[in-house]
Residue frames relative to the residue before (quaternion, step in Angstrom):
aa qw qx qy qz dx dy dz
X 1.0000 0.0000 0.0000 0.0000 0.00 0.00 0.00
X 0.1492 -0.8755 0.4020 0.2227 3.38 1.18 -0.66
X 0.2018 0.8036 -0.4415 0.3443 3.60 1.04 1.03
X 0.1607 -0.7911 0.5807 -0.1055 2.89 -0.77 1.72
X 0.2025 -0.6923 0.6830 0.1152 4.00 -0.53 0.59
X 0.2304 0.6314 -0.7396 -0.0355 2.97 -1.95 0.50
X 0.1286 -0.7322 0.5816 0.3302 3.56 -0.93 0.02
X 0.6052 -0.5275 0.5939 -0.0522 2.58 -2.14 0.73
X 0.4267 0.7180 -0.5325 0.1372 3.96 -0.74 0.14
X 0.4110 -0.5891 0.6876 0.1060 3.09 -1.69 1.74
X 0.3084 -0.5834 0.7405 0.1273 3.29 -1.93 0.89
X 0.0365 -0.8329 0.5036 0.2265 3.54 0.28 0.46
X 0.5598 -0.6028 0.4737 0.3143 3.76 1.29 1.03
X 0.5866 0.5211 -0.4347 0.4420 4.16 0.50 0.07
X 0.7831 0.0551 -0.0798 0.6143 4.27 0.23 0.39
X 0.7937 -0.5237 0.3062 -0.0448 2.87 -0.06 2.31
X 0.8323 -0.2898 0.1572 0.4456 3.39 -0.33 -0.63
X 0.6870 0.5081 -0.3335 0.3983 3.15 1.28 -0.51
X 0.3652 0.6540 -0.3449 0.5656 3.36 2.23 0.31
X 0.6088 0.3787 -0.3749 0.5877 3.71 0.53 -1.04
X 0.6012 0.6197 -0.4218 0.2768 4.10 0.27 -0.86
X 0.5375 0.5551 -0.2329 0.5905 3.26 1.32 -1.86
X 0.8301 0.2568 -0.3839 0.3123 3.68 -0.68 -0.63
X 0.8062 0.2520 -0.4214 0.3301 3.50 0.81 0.11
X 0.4848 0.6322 -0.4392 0.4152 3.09 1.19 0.89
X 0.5659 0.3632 -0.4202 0.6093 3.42 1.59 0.44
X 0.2556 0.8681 -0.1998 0.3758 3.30 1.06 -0.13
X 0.7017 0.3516 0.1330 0.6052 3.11 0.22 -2.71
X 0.7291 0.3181 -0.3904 0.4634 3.72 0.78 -0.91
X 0.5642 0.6579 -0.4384 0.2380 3.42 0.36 -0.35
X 0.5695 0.6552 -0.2458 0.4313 2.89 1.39 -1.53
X 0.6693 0.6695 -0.1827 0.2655 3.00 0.74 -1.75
X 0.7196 0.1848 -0.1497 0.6524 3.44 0.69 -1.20
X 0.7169 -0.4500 0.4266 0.3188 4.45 0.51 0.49
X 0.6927 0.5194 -0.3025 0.3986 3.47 0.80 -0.05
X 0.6155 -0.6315 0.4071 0.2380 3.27 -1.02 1.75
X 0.2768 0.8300 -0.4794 -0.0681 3.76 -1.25 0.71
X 0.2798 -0.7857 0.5120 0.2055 3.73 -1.23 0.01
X 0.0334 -0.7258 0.6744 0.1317 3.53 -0.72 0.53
X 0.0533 -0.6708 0.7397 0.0107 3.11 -1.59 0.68
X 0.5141 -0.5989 0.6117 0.0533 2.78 -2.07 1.03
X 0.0024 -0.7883 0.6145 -0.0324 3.75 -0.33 1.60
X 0.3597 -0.7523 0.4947 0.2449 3.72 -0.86 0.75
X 0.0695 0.8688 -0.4755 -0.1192 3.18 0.06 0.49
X 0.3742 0.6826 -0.4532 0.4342 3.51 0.86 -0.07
X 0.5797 0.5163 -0.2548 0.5766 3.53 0.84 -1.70
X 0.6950 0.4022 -0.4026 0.4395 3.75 -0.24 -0.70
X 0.6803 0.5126 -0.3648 0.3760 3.43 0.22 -1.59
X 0.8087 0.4301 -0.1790 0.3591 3.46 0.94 -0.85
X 0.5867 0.5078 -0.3170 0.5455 3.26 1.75 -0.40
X 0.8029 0.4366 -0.1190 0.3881 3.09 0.84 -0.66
X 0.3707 -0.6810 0.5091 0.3737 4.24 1.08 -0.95
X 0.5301 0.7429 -0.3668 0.1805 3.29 1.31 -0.31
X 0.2993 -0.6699 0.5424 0.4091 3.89 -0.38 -0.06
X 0.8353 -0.4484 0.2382 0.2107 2.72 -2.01 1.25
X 0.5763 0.4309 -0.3927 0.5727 3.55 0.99 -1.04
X 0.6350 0.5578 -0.4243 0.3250 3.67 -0.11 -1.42
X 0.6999 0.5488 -0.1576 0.4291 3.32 0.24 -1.78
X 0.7135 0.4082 -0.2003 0.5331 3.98 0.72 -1.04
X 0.5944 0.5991 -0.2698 0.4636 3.58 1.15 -0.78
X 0.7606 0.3913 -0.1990 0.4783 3.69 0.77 -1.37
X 0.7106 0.3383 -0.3141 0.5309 3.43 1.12 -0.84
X 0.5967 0.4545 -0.4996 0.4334 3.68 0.46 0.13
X 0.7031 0.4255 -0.3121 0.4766 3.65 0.70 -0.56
X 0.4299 0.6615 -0.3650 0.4944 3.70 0.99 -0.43
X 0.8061 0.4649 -0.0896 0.3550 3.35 0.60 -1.79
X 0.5919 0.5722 -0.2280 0.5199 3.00 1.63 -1.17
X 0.4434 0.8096 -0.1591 0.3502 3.45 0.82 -0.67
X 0.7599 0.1285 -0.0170 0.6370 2.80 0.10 -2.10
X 0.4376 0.5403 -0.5497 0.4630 4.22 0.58 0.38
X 0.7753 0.3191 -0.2769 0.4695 3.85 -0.02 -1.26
X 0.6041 0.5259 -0.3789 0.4636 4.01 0.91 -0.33
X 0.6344 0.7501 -0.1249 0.1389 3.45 0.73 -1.04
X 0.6262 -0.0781 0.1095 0.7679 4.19 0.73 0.42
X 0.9474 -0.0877 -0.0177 0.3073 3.09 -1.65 -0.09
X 0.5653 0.6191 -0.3988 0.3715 3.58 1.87 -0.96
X 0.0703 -0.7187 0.6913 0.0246 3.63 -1.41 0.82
X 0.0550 -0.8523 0.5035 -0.1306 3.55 1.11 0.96
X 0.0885 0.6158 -0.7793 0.0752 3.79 -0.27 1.31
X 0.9305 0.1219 -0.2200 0.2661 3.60 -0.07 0.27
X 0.2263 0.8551 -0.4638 0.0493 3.76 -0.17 0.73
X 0.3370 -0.7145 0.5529 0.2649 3.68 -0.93 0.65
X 0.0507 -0.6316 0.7351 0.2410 3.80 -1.32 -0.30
X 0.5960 -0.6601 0.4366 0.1358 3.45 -0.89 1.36
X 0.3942 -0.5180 0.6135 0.4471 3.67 -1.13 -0.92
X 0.6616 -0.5857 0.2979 0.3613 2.70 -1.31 0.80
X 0.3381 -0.7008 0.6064 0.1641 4.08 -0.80 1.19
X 0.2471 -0.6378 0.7290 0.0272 3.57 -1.10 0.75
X 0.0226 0.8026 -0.5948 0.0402 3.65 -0.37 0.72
X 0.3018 -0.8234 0.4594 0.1409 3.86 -0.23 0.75
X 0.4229 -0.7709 0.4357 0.1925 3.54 -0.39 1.01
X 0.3743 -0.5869 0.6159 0.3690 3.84 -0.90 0.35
């Protein structure tokens, strides 16, 4: 089948530290189960303001935008990818 995972996660920069927290807890899991990953950092404030957009809108375009240029990027030839619901993952 030749299926490759990787994960992927936006900081959408909106909750401070407990944002920086999230990305390396997807991070740490990634690691965990061997799979390759990237967080980025998407401004979305900056949009909302450049732009009139609402928060979802504005978090939506720059998270897909971002997502994008990840699955396009070096070696990736991504003809298919999915973007889940949102996972809640519970901390020890």
């Amino acid at each position: 089948m030749g299926l490759t995972l990787a994960v992927f996660h936006a900081d959408h920069m909106l909750r401070g530290e407990e944002s920086a927290g999230d990305a390396e807890f997807v991070r740490e899991m990634a690691e965990g189960l061997g799979l390759p990953s990237r967080s980025v950092r998407i401004d979305v404030k900056r949009e909302i303001e450049e732009t009139g957009r609402s928060p979802q809108d504005a978090a939506r375009a720059l998270r897909l935008e971002a997502l994008l240029d990840y699955a396009t990027s070096g070696r990736r030839t991504a003809s298919r990818w999915g973007t889940p619901p949102t996972i809640r993952w519970r901390r020890s």
